[in-house]
C-alpha positions in Angstrom: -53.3 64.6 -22.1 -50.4 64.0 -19.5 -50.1 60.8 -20.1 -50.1 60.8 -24.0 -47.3 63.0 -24.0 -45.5 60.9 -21.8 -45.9 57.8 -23.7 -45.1 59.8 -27.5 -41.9 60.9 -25.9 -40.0 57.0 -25.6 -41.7 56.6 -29.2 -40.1 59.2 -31.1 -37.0 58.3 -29.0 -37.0 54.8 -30.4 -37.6 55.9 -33.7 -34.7 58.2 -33.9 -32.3 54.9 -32.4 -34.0 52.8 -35.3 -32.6 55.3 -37.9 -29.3 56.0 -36.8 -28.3 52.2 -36.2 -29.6 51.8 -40.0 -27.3 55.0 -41.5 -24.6 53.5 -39.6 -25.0 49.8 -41.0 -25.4 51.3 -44.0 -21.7 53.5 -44.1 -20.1 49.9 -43.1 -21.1 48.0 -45.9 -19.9 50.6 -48.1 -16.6 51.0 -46.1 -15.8 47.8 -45.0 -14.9 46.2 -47.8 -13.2 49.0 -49.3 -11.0 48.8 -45.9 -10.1 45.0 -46.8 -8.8 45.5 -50.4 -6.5 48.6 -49.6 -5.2 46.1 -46.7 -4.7 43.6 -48.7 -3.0 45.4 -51.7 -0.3 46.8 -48.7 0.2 43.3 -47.6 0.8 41.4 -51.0 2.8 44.1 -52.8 0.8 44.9 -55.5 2.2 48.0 -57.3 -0.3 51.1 -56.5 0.5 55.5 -57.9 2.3 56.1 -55.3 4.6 53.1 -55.2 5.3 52.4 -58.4 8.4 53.8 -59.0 10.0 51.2 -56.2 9.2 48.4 -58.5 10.3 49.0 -61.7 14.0 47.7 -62.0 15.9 48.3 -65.2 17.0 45.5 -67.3 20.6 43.9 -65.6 21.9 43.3 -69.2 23.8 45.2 -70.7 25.9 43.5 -73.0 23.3 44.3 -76.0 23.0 48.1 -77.4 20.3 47.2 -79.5 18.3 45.6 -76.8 18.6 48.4 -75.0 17.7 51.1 -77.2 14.5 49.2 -78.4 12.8 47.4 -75.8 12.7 48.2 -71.9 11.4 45.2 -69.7 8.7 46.1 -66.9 9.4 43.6 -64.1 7.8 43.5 -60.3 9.8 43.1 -57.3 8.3 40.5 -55.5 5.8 37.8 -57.6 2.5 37.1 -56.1 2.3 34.0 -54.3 0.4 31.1 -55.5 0.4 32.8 -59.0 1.9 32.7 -62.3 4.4 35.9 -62.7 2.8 38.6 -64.7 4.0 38.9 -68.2 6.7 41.8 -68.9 5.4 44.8 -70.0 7.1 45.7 -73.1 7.5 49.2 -74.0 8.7 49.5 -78.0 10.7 52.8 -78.8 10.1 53.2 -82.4 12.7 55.0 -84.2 12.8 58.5 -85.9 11.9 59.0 -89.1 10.0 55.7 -89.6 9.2 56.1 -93.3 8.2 53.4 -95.7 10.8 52.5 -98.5 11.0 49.6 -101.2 13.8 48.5 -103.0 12.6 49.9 -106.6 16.0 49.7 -108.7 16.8 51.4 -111.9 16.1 47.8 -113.6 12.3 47.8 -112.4 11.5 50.7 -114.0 10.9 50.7 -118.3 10.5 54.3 -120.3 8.1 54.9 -122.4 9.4 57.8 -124.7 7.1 59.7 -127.1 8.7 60.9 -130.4 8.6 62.4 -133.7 10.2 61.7 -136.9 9.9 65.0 -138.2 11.6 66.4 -135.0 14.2 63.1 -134.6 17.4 64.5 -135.7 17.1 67.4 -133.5 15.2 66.1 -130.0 17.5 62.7 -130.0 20.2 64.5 -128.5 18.6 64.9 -125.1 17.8 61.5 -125.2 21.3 60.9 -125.2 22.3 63.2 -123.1 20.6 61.2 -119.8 20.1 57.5 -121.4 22.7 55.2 -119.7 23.1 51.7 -122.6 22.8 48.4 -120.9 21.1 50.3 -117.3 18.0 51.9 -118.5 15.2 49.9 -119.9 12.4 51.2 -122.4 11.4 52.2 -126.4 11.5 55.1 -128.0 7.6 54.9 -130.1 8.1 57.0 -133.5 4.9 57.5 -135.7 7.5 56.2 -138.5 10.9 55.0 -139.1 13.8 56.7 -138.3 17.6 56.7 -139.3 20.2 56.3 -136.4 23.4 55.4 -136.0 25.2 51.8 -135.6 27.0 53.2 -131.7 24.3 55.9 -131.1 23.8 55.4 -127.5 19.7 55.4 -127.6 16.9 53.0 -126.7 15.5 50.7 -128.6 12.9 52.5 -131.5 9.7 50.9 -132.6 6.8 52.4 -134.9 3.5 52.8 -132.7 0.6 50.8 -133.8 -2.2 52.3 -136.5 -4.8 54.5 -134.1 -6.7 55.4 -137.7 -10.1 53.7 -135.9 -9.8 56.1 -133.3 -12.0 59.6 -133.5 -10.5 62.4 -133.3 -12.6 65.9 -132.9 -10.3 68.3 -131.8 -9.5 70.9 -134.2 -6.9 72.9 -132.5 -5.1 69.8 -131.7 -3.2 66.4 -133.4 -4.3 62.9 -134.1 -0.5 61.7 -132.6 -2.0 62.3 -129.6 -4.1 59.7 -130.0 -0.8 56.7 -130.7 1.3 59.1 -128.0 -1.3 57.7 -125.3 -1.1 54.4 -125.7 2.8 54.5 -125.2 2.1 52.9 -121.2 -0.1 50.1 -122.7 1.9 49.2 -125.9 5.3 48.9 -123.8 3.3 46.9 -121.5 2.6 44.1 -124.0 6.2 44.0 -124.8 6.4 41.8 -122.0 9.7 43.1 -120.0 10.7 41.0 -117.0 10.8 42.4 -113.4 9.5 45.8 -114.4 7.8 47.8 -111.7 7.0 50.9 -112.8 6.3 52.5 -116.2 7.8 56.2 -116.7 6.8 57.9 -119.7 8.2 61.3 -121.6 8.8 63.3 -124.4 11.7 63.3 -126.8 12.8 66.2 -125.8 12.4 65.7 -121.4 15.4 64.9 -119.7 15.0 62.5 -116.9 17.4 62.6 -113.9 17.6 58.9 -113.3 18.7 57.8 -110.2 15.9 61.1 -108.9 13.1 59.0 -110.6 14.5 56.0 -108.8 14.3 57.9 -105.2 10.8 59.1 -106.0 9.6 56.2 -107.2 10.8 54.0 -104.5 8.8 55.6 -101.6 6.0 53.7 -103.0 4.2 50.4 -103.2 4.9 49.2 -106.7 2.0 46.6 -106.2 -0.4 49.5 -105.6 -2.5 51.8 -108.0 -0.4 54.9 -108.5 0.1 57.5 -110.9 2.0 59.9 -110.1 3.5 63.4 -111.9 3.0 67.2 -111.6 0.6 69.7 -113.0 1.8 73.0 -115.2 3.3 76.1 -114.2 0.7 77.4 -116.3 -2.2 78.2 -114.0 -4.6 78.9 -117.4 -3.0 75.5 -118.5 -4.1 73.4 -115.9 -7.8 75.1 -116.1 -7.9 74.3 -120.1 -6.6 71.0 -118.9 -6.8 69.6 -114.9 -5.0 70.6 -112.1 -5.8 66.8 -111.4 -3.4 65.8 -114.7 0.0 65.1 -115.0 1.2 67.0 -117.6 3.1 64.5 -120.1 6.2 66.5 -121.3 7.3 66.7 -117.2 6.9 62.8 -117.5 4.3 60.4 -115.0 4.6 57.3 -113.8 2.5 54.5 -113.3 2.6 51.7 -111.0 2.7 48.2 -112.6 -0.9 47.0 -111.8 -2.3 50.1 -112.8 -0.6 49.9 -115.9 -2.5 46.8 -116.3 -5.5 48.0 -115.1 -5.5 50.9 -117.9 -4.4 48.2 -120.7 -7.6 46.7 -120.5 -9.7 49.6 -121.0 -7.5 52.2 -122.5 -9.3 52.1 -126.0 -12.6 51.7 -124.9 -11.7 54.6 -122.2 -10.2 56.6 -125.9 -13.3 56.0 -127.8 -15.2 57.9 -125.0 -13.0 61.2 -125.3 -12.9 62.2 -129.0 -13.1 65.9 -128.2 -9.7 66.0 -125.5 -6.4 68.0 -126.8 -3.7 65.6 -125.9 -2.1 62.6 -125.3 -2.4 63.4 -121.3 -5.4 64.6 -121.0 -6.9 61.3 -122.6 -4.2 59.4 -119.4 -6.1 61.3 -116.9 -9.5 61.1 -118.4 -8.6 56.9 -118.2 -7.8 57.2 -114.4 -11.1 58.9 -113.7 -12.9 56.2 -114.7 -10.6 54.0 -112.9 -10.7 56.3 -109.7 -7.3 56.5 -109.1 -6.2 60.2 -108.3 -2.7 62.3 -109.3 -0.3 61.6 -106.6 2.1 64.7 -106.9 5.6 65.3 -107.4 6.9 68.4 -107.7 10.3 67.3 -109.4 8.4 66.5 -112.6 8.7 69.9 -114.5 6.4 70.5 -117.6 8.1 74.4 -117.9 5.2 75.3 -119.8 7.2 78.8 -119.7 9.1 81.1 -122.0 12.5 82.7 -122.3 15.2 81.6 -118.9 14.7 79.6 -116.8 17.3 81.1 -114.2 14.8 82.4 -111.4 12.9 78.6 -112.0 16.2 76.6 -111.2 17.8 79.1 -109.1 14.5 78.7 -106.7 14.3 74.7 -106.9 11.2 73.5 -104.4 13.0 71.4 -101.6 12.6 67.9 -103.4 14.9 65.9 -106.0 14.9 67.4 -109.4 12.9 64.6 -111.5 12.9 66.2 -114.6 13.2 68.8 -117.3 11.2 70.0 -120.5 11.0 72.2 -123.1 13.9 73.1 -123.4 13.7 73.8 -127.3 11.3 76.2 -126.1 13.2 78.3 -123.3 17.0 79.4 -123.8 19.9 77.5 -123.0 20.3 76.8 -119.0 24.0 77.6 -119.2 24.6 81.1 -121.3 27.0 80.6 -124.5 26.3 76.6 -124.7 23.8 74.4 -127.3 21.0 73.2 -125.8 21.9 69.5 -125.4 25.8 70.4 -124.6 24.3 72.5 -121.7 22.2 70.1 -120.4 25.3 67.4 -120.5 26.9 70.0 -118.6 24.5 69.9 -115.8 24.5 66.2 -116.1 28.1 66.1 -115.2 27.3 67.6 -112.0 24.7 65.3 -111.4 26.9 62.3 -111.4 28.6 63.5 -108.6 25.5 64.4 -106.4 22.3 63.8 -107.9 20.5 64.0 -105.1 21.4 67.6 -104.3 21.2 68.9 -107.7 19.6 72.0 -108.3 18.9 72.2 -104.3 18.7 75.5 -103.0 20.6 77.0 -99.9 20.6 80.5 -98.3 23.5 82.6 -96.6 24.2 86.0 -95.8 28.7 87.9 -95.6 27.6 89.6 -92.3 30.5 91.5 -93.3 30.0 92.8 -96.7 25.9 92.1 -95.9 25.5 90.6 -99.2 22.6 87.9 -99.6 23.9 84.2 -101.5 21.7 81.5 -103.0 23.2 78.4 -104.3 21.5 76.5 -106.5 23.9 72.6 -106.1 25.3 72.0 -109.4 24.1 75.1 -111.3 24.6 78.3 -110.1 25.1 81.0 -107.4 24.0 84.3 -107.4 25.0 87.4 -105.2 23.2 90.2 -103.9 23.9 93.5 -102.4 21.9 93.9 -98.9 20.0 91.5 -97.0 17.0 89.9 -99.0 14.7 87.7 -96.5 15.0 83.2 -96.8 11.0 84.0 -97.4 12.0 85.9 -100.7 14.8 84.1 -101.6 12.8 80.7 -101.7 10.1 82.7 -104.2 11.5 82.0 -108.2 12.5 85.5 -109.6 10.2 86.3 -113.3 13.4 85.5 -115.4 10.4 83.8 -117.5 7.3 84.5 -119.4 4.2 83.0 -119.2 2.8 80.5 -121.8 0.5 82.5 -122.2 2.3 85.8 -123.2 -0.6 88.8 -122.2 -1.0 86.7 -119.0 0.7 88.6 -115.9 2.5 87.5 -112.4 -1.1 86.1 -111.3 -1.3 83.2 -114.3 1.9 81.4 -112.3 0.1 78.3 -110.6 3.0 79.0 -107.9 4.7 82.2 -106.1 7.2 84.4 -107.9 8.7 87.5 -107.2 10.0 90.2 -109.6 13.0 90.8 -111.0 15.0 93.8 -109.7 14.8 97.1 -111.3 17.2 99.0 -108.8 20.9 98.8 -110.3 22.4 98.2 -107.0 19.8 95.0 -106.3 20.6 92.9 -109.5 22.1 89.7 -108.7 25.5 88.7 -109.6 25.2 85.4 -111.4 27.8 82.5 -111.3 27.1 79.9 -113.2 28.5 76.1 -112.6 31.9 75.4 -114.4 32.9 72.2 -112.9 32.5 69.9 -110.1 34.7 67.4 -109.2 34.7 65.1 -106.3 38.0 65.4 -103.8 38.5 61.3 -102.2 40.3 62.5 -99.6 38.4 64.7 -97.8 35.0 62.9 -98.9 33.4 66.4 -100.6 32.7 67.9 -103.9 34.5 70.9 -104.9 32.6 72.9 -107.5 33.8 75.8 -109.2 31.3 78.7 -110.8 32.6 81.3 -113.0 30.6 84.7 -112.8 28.8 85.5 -116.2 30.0 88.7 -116.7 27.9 91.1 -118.7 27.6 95.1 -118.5 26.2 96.2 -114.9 24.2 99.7 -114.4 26.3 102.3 -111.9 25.2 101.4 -108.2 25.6 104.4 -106.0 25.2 102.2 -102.5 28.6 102.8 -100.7 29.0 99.1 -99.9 31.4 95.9 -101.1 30.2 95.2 -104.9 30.6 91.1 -106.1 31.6 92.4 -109.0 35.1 92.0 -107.9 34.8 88.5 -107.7 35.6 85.9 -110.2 34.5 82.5 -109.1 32.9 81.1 -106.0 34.0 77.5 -105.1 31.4 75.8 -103.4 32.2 72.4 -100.8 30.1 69.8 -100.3 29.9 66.5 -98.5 27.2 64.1 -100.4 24.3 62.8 -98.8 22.9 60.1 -100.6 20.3 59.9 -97.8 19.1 63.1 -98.2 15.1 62.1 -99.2 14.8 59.4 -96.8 14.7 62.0 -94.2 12.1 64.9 -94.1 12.9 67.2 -96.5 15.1 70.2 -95.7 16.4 73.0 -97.4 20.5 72.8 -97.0 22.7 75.5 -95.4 25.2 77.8 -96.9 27.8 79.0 -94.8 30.8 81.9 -95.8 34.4 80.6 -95.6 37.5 82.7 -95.0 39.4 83.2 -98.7 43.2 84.2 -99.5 41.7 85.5 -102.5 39.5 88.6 -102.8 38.5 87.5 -106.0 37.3 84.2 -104.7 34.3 83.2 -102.7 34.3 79.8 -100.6 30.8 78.1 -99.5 30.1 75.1 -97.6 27.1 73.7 -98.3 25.4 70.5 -96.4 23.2 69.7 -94.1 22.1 72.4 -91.4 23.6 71.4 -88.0 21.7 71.9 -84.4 20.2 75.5 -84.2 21.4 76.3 -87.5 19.4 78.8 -89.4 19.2 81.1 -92.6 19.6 84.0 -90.5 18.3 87.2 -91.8 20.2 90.1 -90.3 19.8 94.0 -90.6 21.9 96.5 -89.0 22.5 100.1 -88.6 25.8 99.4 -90.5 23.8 98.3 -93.9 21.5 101.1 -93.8 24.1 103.6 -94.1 25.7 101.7 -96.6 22.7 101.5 -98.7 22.5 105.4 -98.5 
């Protein structure tokens, strides 16, 4: 028994060697070798976390600004021997705002314009009115000949082809809608050179040309693409589509498309004998062909009644495309015809189209009156401080299309109009604009539109005893090939204390429409 124990003793001894020589074999494989390569990345430089810093070395050239602000060179220290040098890391700052643009022209682009004969003596006018002779491109398509004069500055006028074989089922509606959608194709087979884009209208919607030229050149002419804007008529575009572009506020359609629809356009016809219009038979085409509404909110159908004041005084922050009905709604500029009002407007637009009807938002800490400028049209004044958020909203200067529909039929925010006496705005509508060479600004001048006010009891500064706001303005052709910004409005001193002075441009660092109450106001309003 003795002796067992004895020998079991050495065993277990042994064993216990055995085990810890093979853990500890074991831990230097794994180590070793680990060991070697942080050794040998000390020894031969090889850039590691915590050294990297030492051996990047800024490029020695400097005699190139635009080297430097686009491309910065990685290079080691010291190559490895026996290797080729590593190639430079290059690091590629891209540059703000990186958007897409083509180089669509005025001359790429053809109008399609829909008229009537019985309506041609009256509707030609606003043709006029924006057609430039020997720039724009495109036919007028009349359901039959009409008279015009020798020097009349319009488009060429052709008769649409016969659409008899075509069925038409709808009772509340017209056959021309039937020849008024096949305006795209028919222009197409006239075969114009170097055209682009097809834009088609009414006779009475009023383009804003070199704004269709700005939208339209943000994209690929050599893509599918229809693009327009749906009704401010929510009930409208649920008779219709929200996914249609309404034809009076104009579409357009990319070349190929155009094309595209050519081919099947009266097959695509025969298949819709039932639809209302001409556009609703456009979008029923581009179903079948897949290719969805693109919007633009610049394209106005203004399926609306009565002014259109709080609509243009509240302009979304993107170019003003276009304009219709306008036989429909009173004249934009109280006291003027129709077309005269809208070459009124125009006149603004030649000195800053891009900024037209653009909105901007300002508060007179001083008299703590709230100003929105709309560019080119008008400015309007109100007592006390009314929030950006509110200001943005168009006031119901309008009726719906539907005339028993309320506020909720709008396919877009609005806001009331004031009731209180001492909250009506004070309007001042655009009287001229001019541009001064010297100073590199537009000077416009607006005139207030005076008409009998209610008594206001609020013991504050009243516009009423100004005249005319003049409005500055440096132009910024640039304006929508950078992200889209509402402008900012600030309050000059004035000699005059009938005489308001804005400058309006782009908002500078910090800038804000800041919204301001104070003790001050509330007593005022009291």
């Amino acid at each position: 028994m003795i002796t067992t124990q004895q020998r079991t003793a050495p065993q277990s001894s042994f064993r216990r060697s055995i085990i810890y020589l093979f853990i500890t074999m074991i831990l230097l494989y794994i180590l070793y070798p680990n060991l070697l390569l942080t050794d040998n990345d000390r020894n031969k430089g090889y850039p590691t976390t915590t050294n990297l810093s030492t051996k990047v070395e800024p490029s020695s050239n400097h005699s190139s600004v635009t080297e430097l602000s686009t491309t910065k060179k990685v290079v080691e220290k010291e190559p490895l021997e026996n290797t080729r040098p590593a190639p430079a890391v290059e690091m590629i700052e891209q540059p703000p705002g990186n958007y897409h643009r083509y180089d669509t022209q005025l001359k790429h682009i053809a109008f399609g314009i829909a008229a009537s004969s019985n309506l041609w003596e009256t509707r030609k006018e606003y043709i006029k009115a924006w057609w430039r002779p020997q720039e724009t491109r495109g036919v007028v398509w009349v359901d039959k000949n009409v008279r015009t004069g020798r020097n009349e500055p319009l488009p060429e006028i052709r008769v649409s082809q016969d659409t008899s074989k075509f069925k038409y089922l709808n009772q509340q509606g017209s056959r021309s809608a039937l020849r008024i959608t096949r305006v795209v194709s028919e222009t197409l087979k006239l075969g114009m050179k170097d055209i682009r884009w097809f834009v088609m209208g009414d006779d009475d919607t009023v383009f804003i040309v070199n704004n269709v030229v700005r939208v339209l050149s943000k994209y690929d002419h050599t893509q599918f693409y229809y693009l327009g804007s749906a009704s401010e008529s929510h009930i409208q575009n649920i008779f219709f589509s929200y996914a249609m572009a309404f034809g009076g506020g104009g579409f357009a359609i990319s070349y190929p498309l155009a094309k595209e629809l050519s081919k099947m356009q009266d097959m695509c016809i025969q298949r819709y004998p039932a639809l209302y219009g001409s556009d609703d038979r456009i979008q029923a085409c581009m179903a079948e062909l897949g290719v969805p509404l693109t919007r633009e909110l610049g394209f106005h159908q203004y399926d609306v009644y009565g002014n259109l004041l709080g609509l243009l005084g509240a302009h979304p922050v993107t170019p003003l495309v276009s304009l219709h009905h306008l036989d429909v709604v009173e004249p934009i500029f109280p006291g003027m015809k129709r077309p005269k009002a809208i070459s009124h407007l125009l006149e603004a637009a030649k000195e800053d189209s891009a900024s037209l009807m653009q909105q901007s938002i300002c508060y007179d800490s001083t008299r703590y009156w709230s100003i929105t400028v709309s560019w080119g049209y008008v400015v309007q004044i109100l007592r006390g401080v009314m929030s950006p958020r509110e200001l943005e909203m168009p006031s119901r200067t309008f009726l719906n299309w539907y005339k028993r529909a309320d506020y909720t039929a709008y396919a877009f925010n609005t806001r009331p109009v004031e009731r209180h006496p001492c909250q009506n705005p004070f309007v001042f509508y655009m009287s001229k604009v001019k541009y001064d060479r010297p100073r590199r600004q537009t000077i416009g001048v607006y005139y207030r539109h005076k008409k009998k006010s209610r008594y206001c009891r609020w013991r504050m500064a009243s516009p009423e005893r100004l005249d005319s706001v003049v409005v500055l303005k440096k132009r910024d052709d640039l304006r929508w090939k950078k992200s889209p910004r509402r402008d900012c409005c600030r309050v000059l001193p004035s000699d005059k204390n009938t005489t308001m002075i804005l400058s309006v441009g782009n908002c500078r660092e910090g800038e804000i429409s800041e919204l301001q109450t104070t003790k001050e106001l509330f007593v005022a309003q009291m």
